[in-house]
N, C-alpha and C positions, 0 to 999 in steps of 0.2 A: 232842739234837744242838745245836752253838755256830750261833747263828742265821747268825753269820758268813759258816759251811758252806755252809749252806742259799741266803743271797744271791747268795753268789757263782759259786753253779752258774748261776747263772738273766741273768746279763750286770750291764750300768752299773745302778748306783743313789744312790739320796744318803739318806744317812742322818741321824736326827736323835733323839741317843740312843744305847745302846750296843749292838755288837750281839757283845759277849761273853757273851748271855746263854743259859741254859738253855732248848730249846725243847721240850717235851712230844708234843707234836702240832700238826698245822693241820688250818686247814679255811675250806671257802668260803662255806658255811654259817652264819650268824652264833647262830642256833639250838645248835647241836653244839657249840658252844666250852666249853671246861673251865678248868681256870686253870693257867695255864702254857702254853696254845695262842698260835700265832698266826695272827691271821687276813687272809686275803689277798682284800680285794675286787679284785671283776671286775665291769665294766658290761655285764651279760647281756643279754639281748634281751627279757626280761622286765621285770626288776629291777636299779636299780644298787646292788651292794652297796656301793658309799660310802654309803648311807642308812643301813647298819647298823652304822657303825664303833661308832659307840655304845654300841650295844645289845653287842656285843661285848666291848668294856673291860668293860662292867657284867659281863661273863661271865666274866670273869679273863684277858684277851686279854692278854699283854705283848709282844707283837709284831702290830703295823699295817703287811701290804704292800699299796701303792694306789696308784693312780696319779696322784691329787690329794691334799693333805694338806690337815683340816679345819681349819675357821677359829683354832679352838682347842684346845692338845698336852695332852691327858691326865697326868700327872704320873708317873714311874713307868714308861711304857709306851715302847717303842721303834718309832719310824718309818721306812719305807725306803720311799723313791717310786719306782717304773720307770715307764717309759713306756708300758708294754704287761703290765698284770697276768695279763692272759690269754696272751700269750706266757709269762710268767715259771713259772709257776704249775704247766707240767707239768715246766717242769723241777725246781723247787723239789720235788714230789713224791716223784719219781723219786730225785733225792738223800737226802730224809727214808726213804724207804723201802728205801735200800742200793744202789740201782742195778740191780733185780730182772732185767734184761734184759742185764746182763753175765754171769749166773749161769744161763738158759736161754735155748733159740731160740726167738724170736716170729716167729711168722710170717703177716701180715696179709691178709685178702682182703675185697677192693672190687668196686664193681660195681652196677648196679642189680638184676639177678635173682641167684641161688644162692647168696652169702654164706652162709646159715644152711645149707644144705646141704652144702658144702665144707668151710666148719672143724668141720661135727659130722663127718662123715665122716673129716679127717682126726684128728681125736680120738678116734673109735673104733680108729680105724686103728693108730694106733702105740700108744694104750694091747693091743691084741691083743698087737702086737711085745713088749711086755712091759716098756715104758715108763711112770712116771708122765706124767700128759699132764695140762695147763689147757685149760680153753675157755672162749671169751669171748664170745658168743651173745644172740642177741636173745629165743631161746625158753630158758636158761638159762645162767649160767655153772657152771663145775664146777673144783674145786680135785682133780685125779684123781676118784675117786667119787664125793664127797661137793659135796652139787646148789647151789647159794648160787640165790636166786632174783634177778631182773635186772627194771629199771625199764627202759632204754635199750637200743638195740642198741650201742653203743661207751658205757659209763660215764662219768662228770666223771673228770677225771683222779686226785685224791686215792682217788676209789675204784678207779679202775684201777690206779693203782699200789698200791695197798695189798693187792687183790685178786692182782697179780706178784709182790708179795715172799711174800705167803703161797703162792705158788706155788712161788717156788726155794726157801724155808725148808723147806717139806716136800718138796724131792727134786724137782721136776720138774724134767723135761729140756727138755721141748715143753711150749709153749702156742700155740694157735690162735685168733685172734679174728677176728671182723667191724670192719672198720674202714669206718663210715659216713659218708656226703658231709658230712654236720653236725660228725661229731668233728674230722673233718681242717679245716673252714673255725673252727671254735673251738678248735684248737690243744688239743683233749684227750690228743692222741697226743704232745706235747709231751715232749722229754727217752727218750722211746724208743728202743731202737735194735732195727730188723727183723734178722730172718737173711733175710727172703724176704715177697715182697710177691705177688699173685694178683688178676689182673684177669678179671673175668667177662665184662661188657658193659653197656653205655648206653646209656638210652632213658630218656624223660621219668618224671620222678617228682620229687618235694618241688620243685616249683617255687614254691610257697606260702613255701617257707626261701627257695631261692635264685635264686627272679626269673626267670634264664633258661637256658638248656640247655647254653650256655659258660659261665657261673658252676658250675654242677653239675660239668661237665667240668673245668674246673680245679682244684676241690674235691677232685676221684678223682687227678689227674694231680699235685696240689702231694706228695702221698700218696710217688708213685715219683720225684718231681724229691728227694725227702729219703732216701731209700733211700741207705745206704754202698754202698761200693763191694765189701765184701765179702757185700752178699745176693743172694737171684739175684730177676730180676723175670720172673713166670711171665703171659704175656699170651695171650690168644685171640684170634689171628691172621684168625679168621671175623667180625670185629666193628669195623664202618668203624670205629673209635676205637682199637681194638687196640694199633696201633703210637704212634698219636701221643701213648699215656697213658704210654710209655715211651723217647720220643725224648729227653728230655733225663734220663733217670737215669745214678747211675754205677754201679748194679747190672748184674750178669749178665743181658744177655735173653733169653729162650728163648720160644718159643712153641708152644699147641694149637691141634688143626685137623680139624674133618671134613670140609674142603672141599678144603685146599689144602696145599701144600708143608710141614711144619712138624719142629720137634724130635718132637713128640709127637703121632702122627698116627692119626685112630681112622676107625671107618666101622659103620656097626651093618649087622648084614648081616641078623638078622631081630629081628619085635618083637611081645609081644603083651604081655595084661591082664597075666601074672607076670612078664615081662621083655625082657630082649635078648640076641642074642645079637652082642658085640663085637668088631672086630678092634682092638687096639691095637697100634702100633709090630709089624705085622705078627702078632702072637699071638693067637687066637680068646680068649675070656673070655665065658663066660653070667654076667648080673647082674644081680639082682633088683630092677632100675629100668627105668619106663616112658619114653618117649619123646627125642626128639634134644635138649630141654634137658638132661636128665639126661645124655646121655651127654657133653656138654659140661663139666658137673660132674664127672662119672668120669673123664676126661681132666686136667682140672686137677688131682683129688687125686692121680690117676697122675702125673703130671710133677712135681707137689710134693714128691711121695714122693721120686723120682728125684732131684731136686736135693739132695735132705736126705739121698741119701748110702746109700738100701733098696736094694735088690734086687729089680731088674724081676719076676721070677717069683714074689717073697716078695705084693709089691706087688699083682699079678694075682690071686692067691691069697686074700689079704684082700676085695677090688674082690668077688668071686665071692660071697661070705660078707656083706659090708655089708647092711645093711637100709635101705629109707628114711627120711626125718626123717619125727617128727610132723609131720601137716597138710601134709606134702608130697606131694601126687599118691597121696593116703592114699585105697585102693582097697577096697572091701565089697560083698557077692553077695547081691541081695535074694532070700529064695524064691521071688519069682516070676520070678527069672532074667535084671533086668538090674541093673547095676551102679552105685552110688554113688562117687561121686569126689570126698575134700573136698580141697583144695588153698586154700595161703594166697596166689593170684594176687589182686594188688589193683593192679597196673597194667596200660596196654593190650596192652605185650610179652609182662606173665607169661599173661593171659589168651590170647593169641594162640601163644601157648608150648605152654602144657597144652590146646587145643583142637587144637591141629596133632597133638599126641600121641594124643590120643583120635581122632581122623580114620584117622594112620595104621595104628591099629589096628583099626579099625571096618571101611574100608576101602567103606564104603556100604551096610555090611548091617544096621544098626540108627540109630534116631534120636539126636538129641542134644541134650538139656536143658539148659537152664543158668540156676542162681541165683545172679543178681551183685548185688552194692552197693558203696556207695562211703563211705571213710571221711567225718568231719564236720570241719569245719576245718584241712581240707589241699587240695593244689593242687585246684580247683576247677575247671582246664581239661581233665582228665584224664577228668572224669565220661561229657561226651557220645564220647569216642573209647571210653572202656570199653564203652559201651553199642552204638558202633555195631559194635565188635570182638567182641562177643559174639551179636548179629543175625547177622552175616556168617558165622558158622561156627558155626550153633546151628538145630534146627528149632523150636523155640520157646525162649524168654526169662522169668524171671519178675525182673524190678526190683525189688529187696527192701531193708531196711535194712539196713547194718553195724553201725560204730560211729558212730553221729550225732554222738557229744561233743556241743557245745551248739548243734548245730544241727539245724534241726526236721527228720526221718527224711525227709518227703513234699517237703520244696525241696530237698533232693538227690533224689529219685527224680524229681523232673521238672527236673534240671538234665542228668539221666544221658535221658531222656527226649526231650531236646531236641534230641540228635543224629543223631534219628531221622526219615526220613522217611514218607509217609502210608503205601507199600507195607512198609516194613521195622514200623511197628507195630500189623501185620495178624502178625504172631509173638511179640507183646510180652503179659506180664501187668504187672500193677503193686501186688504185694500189700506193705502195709508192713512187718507183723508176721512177721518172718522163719521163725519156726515153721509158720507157715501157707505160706509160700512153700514150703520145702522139702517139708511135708506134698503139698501141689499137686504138683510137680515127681513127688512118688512115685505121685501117683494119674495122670498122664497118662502115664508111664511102661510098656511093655510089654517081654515078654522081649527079650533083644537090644541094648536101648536104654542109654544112657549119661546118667546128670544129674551134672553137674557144680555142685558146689554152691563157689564163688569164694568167696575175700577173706579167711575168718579164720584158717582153716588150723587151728594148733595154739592157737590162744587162748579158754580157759575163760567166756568172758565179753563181753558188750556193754557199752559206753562210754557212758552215757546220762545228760550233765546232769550231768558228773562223776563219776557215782556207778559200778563196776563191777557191773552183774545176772551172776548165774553163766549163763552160753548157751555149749554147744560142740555147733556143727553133726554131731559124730561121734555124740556122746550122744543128737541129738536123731534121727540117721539109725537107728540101731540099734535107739530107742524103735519108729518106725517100721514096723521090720521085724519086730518081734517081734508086732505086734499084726496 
């Protein structure tokens, strides 16, 4: 493509050099460059890639977009300065790539809990209808069948767009993705256009990215202020933030509700360890999900559906058939007859989420376990609320490791420790080695009883000192049971 194309998608610039040239590929990676690329530094929160323009010409770069131009002009190579490369960059994408989102519907869903459970659900959903369907996923992305493995819950934009046009080239109609507080404040959703946007709900979480809980909020909310006018914005009307994450879009708003007045209005009328049974928009529906997050979740994919045009009854029918995500409220019967529960809760709502669920199935006729930890180098204010949210609705506690990343397992576990007071850690254990946690949790255990094993959900792996060790709490529950 004429780089010309390319610049001109993306607003003002000043060029220096020509920009009728042939352009190969980009990338923002100065590593990946090929010859005939061009490469677009961005000053990351890491790294500023002005450090690599360098290294990039060396790479056969003929196009430099950035936002400073170095002391000295490479010979041969073309320049174009913006103001904002990270602005530019998803659009420049998006252009290199065709435009992948004039060619199917994207439809994005935010929020701090369910994400991962809504867009795989609606991915299962309408690929049943008989659709090719994308999804774009924190536990994988999928081109229709076929699995692409995923580093991010919302990719850099070069790979997100790369990953939509291999979408609409092979047929899809639908893609569904998680659009994360991080992608929207770094402008990775840049040059997209939604048919429809899905808000879940807000509560603290990456305060470590974004400082404070109205930066977080604007982050979700700049999301629907960019919505056309022709998508519809699907909001959970039970969630103080609900409305104000869609007061200023020019999308369609429609809202769900277990509580109150809504377009899409549900109630679970009964619930146990296999399911629920639902009313939606007045119509019963049994579905093979546990408790009132989930059905918050089954109401969003129902109203999504609805906007995009299904058939309520087609819709119910699917909803009925769904299964749940990996590591989501992922439920196992030990022999000696009480139950394991691994769930990816790693903040204080999803914990207070999936213990309310287990409660109201319990109903006080068994006890209730719970192994929690706390990621390593993220918000750090989070720790002692997880800890005291899991005391509060828990007959004993074991304080364990997650993922530490580079920080020592045992100063988180007494950071999480610390929230506690002398009577609340008369229920507490504090074992590091998270094997042995879980192990413990099954020996204190008796028929009836509930352990809830928190934070990793569906992930293979502990985060230790950089390095990934293979660890999946399902794997290690299973070992468990069988011995």
């Amino acid at each position: 493509m004429l780089l010309k194309e390319l610049l001109q998608s993306a607003g003002k610039y000043v060029i220096s050099g020509s920009d009728e040239i042939d352009i190969n590929g980009i990338e923002i990676d100065s590593r990946k460059i090929k010859g005939g690329n061009a490469f677009i530094a961005i000053k990351g929160t890491q790294t500023d890639g002005h450090d690599y323009i360098s290294k990039a010409i060396e790479l056969g770069a003929t196009a430099i977009i950035c936002e400073k131009l170095p002391e000295t002009l490479a010979e041969g190579v073309t320049y174009a300065k913006f103001d904002d490369t990270e602005d530019a960059v998803g659009k420049i994408a998006t252009t290199f790539y065709g435009n992948p989102t004039d060619k199917l519907d994207l439809v994005g869903v935010t929020g701090t809990n369910g994400k991962t459970t809504i867009a795989t659900l609606l991915y299962n959903m309408f690929r049943a209808f008989g659709y090719k369907v994308g999804l774009i996923s924190t536990v994988c992305n999928y081109i229709d069948g076929e699995a692409i493995p995923t580093e991010h819950t919302t990719p850099d934009p070069i790979t997100l767009n790369q990953l939509l046009g291999r979408m609409a080239d092979e047929g899809c109609k639908y893609a569904f993705m998680e659009v994360s507080s991080h992608s929207v404040a770094q402008k990775r959703i840049g040059g997209l256009k939604f048919a429809g946007g899905i808000f879940t709900n807000l509560t603290r979480d990456h305060l470590d990215y974004h400082k404070t809980v109205e930066n977080y909020l604007k982050a979700k909310k700049a999301f629907f202020d960019g919505l056309p006018k022709t998508a519809f914005a699907l909001t959970n009307a039970d969630d103080k933030n609900g409305m104000v994450m869609v007061q200023n879009t020019k999308a369609k708003v429609v809202t769900y509700s277990l509580r109150t007045m809504a377009d899409f209005k549900g109630k679970v009328l009964e619930d146990g360890f296999e399911g629920m049974l639902m009313d939606i928009n007045n119509k019963e529906v049994n579905v093979q999900f546990i408790g009132r997050f989930n059905a918050y979740n089954l109401l969003a994919v129902y109203g999504a559906a609805c906007m995009m045009g299904k058939n309520a009854d087609d819709i119910l029918l699917q909803l009925s058939v769904l299964r749940p995500v990996s590591g989501r409220f992922d439920s196992m019967r030990s022999p000696e007859g009480y139950t394991a529960i691994v769930d990816y809760a790693h903040t204080p709502d999803a914990i207070t989420n999936v213990l309310d669920a287990i409660h109201d199935v319990l109903k006080g006729r068994g006890k209730v376990i719970t192994v929690v930890g706390a990621g390593g180098n993220r918000d750090k204010g989070k720790r002692p609320i997880m800890a005291k949210e899991s005391v509060r609705q828990s007959d004993k506690v074991i304080i364990t490791s997650d993922n530490p990343r580079f920080e020592e397992p045992q100063d988180i576990i007494n950071d999480m420790l610390a929230g506690l007071d002398k009577e609340e850690m008369k229920k507490v254990l504090a074992i590091t080695d998270r094997k042995e946690a879980i192990r413990t949790a099954c020996m204190l255990a008796s028929q009836g009883d509930v352990i809830l094993i928190a934070g990793k959900g569906h992930e293979n792996y502990q985060d230790i000192k950089g390095v990934k060790h293979h660890f999946d709490d399902k794997e290690v529950v299973k070992e468990i049971f069988s011995k």
